[in-house]
C-alpha positions in Angstrom: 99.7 81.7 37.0 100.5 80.2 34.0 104.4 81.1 34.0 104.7 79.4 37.1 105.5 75.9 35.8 107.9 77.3 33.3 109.6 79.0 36.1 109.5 75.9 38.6 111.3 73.5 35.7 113.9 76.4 34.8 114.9 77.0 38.2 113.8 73.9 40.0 111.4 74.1 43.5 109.6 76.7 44.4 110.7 76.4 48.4 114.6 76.9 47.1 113.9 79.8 45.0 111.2 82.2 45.9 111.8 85.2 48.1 109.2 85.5 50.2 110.6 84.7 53.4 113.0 86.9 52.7 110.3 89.7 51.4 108.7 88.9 55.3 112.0 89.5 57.2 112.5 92.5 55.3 109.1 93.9 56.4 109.3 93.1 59.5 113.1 94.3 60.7 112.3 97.6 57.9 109.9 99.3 61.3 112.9 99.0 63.6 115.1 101.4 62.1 114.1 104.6 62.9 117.4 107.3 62.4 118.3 107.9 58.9 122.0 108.5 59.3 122.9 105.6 61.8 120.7 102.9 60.3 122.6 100.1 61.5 122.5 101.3 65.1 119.8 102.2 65.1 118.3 98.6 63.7 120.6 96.6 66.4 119.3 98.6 69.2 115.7 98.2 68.4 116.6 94.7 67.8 117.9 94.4 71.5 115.1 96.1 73.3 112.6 93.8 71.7 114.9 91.0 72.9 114.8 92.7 76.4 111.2 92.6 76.4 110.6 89.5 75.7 112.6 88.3 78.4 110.7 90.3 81.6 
């Protein structure tokens, strides 16, 4: 823990510059894909049907 203030004055806040939202979006959009060669697809159609759902 100590390299945490020398990161925070190099690079100023922590809520500007850490990742983890990021690292949580990742994990959580990562389950939808589920075919290796049309990954995109297949993300936006997974992303769709849990849209669907949450709608009915």
């Amino acid at each position: 823990l100590l390299h945490l203030t020398d990161s925070i004055q190099a690079t100023g806040p922590c809520w500007a510059t850490w990742q983890f939202p990021m690292k949580r979006l990742c994990g959580m959009l990562l389950p939808l894909v589920k075919s290796k060669l049309h990954l995109y697809q297949s993300l936006i159609n997974n992303i769709i049907l849990r849209e669907q759902f949450n709608h009915l």
